[in-house]
C-alpha positions in Angstrom: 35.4 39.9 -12.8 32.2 40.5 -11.2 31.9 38.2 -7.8 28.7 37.4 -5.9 27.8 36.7 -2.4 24.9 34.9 -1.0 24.2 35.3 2.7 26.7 38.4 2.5 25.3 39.4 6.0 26.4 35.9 8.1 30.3 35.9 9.4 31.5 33.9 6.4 30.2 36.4 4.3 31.2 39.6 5.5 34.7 37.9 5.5 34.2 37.6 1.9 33.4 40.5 1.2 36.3 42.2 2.7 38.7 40.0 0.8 37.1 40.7 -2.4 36.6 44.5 -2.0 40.4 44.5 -2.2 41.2 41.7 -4.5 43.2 43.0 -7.7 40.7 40.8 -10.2 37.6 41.8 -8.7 35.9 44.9 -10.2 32.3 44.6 -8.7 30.3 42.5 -6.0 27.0 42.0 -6.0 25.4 41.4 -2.7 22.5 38.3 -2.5 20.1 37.9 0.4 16.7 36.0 1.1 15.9 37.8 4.4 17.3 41.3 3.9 16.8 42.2 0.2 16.4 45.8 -0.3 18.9 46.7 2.9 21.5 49.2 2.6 24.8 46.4 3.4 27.0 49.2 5.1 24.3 50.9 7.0 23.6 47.1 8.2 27.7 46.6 8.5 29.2 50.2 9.1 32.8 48.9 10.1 32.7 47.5 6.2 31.9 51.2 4.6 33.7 52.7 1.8 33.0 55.0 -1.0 31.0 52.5 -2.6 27.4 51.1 -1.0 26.3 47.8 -2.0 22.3 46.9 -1.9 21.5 43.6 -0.7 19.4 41.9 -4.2 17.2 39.0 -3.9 17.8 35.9 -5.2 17.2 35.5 -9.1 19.5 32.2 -10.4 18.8 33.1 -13.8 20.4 36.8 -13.7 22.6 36.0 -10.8 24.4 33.3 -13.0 24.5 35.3 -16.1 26.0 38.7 -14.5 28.5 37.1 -11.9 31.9 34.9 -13.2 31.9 33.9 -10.0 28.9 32.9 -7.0 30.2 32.3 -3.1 27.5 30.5 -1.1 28.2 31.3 2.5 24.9 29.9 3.6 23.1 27.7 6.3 23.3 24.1 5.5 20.2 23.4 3.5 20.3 26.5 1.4 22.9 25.5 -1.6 21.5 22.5 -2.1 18.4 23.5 -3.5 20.3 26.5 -4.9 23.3 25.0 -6.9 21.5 23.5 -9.7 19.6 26.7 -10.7 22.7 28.5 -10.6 24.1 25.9 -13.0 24.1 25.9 -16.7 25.5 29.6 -17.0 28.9 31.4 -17.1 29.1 31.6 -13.0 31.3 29.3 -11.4 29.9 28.2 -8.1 32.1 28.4 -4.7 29.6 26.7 -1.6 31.2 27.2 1.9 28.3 25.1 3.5 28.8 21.5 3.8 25.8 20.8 1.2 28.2 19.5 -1.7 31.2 18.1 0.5 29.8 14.4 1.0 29.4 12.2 -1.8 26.9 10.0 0.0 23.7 11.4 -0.2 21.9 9.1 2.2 25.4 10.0 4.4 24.3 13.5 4.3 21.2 13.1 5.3 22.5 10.9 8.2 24.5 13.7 9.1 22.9 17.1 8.4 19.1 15.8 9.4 18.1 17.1 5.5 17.8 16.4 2.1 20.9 15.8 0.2 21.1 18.2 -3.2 20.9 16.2 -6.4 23.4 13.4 -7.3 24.3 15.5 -10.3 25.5 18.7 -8.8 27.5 16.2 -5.8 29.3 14.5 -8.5 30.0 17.5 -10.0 31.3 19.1 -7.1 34.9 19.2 -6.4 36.4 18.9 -2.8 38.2 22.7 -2.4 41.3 21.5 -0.6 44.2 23.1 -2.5 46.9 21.9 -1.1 45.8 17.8 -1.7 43.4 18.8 -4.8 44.9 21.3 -6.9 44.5 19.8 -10.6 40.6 18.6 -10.1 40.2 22.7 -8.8 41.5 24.2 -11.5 39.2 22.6 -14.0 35.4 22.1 -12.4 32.7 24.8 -12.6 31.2 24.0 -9.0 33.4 23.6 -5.4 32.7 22.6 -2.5 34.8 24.4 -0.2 35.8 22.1 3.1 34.9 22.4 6.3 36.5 24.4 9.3 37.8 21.8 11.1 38.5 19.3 8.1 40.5 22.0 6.8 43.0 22.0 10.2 42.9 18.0 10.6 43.3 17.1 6.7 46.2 19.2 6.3 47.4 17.8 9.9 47.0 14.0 8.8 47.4 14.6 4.9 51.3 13.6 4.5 50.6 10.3 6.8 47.5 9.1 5.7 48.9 9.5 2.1 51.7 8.0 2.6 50.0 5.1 5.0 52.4 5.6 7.6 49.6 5.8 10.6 48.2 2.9 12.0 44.5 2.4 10.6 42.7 2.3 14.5 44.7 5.0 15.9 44.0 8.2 14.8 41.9 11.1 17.2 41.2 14.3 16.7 41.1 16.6 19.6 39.9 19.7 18.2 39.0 23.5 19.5 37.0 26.5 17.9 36.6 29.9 18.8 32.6 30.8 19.1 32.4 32.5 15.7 32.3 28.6 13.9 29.0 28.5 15.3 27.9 31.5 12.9 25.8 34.5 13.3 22.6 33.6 15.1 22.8 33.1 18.8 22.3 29.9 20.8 22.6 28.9 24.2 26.1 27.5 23.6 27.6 30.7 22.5 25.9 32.7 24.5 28.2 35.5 26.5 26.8 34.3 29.9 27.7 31.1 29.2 30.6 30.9 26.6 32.7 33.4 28.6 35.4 31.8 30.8 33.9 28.3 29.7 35.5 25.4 28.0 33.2 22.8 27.0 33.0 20.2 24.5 29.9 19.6 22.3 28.5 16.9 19.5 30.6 14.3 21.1 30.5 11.7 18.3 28.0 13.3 16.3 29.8 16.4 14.7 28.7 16.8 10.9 32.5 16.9 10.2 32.8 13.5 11.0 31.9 11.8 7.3 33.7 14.6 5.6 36.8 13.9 7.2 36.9 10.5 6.7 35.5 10.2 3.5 38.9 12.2 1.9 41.1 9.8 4.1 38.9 7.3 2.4 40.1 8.8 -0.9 43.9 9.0 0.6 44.0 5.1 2.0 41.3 3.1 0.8 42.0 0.9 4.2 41.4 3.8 6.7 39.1 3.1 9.6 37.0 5.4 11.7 38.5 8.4 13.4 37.5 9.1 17.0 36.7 13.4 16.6 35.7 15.7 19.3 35.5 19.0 19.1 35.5 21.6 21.7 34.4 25.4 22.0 36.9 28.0 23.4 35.8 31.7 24.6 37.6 33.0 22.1 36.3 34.9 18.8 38.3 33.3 16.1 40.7 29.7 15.7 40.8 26.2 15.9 43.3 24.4 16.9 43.8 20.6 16.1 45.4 18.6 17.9 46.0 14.8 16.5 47.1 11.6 17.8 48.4 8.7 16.2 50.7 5.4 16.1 53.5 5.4 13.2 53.5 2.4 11.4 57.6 2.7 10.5 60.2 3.7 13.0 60.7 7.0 12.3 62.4 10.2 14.0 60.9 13.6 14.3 62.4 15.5 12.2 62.6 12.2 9.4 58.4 12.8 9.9 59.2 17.1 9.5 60.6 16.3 6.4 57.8 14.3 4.8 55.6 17.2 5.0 57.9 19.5 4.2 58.4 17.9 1.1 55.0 17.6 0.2 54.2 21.2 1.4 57.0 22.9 -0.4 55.2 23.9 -3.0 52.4 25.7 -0.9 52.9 28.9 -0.1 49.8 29.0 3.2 51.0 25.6 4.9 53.4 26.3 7.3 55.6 23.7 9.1 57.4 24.6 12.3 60.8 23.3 13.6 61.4 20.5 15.8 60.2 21.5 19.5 58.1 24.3 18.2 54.4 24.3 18.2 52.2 26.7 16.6 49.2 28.9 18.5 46.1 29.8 17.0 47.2 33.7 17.1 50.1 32.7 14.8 47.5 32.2 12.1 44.9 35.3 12.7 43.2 36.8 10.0 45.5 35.1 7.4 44.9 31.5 4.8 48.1 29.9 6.7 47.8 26.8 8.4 50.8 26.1 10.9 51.9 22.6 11.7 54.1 21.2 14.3 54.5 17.8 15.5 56.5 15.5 17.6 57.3 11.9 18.0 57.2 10.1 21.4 59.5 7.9 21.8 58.0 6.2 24.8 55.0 5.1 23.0 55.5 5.7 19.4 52.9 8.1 19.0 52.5 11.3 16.6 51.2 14.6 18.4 50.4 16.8 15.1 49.4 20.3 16.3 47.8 22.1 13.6 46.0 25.4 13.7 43.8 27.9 10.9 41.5 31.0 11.7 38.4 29.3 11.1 36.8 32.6 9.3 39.6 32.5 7.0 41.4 28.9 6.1 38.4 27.6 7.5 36.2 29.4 5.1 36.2 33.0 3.6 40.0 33.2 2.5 39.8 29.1 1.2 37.3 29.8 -0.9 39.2 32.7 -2.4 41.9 31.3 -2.8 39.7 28.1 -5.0 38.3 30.7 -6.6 41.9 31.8 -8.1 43.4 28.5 -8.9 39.6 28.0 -10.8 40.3 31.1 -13.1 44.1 30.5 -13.1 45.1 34.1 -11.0 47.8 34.0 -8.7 46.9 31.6 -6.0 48.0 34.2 -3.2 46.3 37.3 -4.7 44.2 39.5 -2.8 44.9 37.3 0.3 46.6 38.5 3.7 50.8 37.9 3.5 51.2 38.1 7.2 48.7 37.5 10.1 47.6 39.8 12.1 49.2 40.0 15.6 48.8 40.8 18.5 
């Protein structure tokens, strides 16, 4: 198979890259770029050198979708929108790790993002990359849109209870936390050393782009669900995010009667991981791997949920995700070429 990459030179990217360099399907990637065609890759990225060199190509949807089985689009919100439908209509399936094709909505996009939405064709041909909740629909589309970095922690934190409508509707919140690297390649103010280092601060209060996407697949899971109160936080740290969710049970139910609910639904997916009673997972737990760990509690006081769920943002949240859509859509082994153990410490 013969993968692609555009915006190879942006965090997501690179992590692609070094996943596919050593994934057992992958014979040849071919490296896409708007703002660095021409560029040597590893004299740009030295760490990622090898005996092969890759040239960064422009952009040329009618070869690119003809030559490649396979297209990732780790690019700027914006980009794949305009992108995806010249891409279409060839042998390339199509793998976008912005949030262009996530909402359904186009006017919610636009609400959201601040641009134009891409064509109501390519959104409703797009399917929502969340393995573990959409395995069947992944397996037979042609375009994905691969979720979000802090959907991916809080869906797979709320997914067995929203399901199963054992939450009350009002009660759900999302505390959520992200190392700087969610905020991509380019500086900013926010994630600037100066400032970020030995900081905590929380940012987009209310108005987080993540915000419609999350609700719109509890939408999908309980057609009654209400808003969700989501903040989201930035750490000095380089990679993780860490969910932590809130909400009231709806049945009287004891921890470990709650464990067992997801590990029943989880049991047959090998990168969600559910702790025991009393044990909660930390973001290090999950670094450079596709896992996401889970642990939760009941309080009995109050008869609230704590879910703590955690994912390497660059990885689950993104790069390794996307992979491992891009096996189930070919029908390889959904864990090949994708870490077994995290890396620690």
């Amino acid at each position: 198979m013969i993968a692609g990459i555009v915006g190879a030179t942006g965090y997501g990217g690179m992590e692609l890259f070094r996943l596919l360099s050593t994934h057992p399907q992958i014979k040849n990637i071919q490296l896409y770029s708007s703002s660095q065609a021409g560029e040597d890759f590893e004299t740009i990225y030295p760490q990622l050198e090898s005996n092969k060199r890759h040239t960064l190509r422009d952009l040329e949807a009618e070869v690119m979708k003809e030559e490649c089985d396979v297209i990732f689009l780790a690019t700027p919100a914006g980009v794949s929108s305009r992108l995806t439908p010249d891409l279409q209509g060839g042998k390339a399936k199509v793998i976008d790790l912005s949030g262009d094709l996530r909402l359904k909505n186009p006017d919610e996009y636009k609400e959201w993002y601040k641009k134009d939405a891409a064509p109501t064709g390519v959104l409703e041909t797009a399917v929502y990359g969340l393995p573990e909740w959409n395995q069947e629909a992944i397996k037979q589309t042609d375009v994905i849109a691969n979720p979000g970095c802090y959907p991916t922690a809080t869906l797979l934190g709320l997914g067995p209870v929203i399901q199963g409508q054992l939450a009350e509707r009002s009660s759900v919140i999302i505390d959520a936390k992200s190392g700087v690297s969610g905020a991509g390649k380019n500086p900013n103010p926010l994630t600037h050393f100066a400032h970020a280092q030995e900081n905590f601060q929380i940012y987009k209060v209310n108005q987080h782009q993540h915000i419609p996407e999350i609700e719109q697949q509890l939408e999908q899971w309980d057609g009654s669900t209400e808003p969700v109160t989501f903040s989201t936080h930035l750490v000095p740290m380089t990679r993780g995010i860490m969910a932590t969710i809130y909400f009231t049970l709806k049945e009287d139910l004891s921890t470990e009667e709650l464990l067992a609910r997801y590990r029943d639904h989880y049991a047959a997916h090998p990168f969600v991981r559910i702790r025991e009673a009393g044990q909660f997972p930390c973001t290090k737990d999950v670094y450079q791997s596709n896992y996401c760990d889970i642990g939760l509690t009941i309080d009995r006081r109050t008869k609230r949920v704590t879910v703590v769920s955690v994912i390497d943002n660059l990885m689950k949240g993104a790069a390794s995700q996307a992979v491992q859509n891009m096996n189930l859509v070919f029908g390889i082994e959904e864990t090949a070429g994708l870490p077994e153990r995290p890396v620690y410490p």
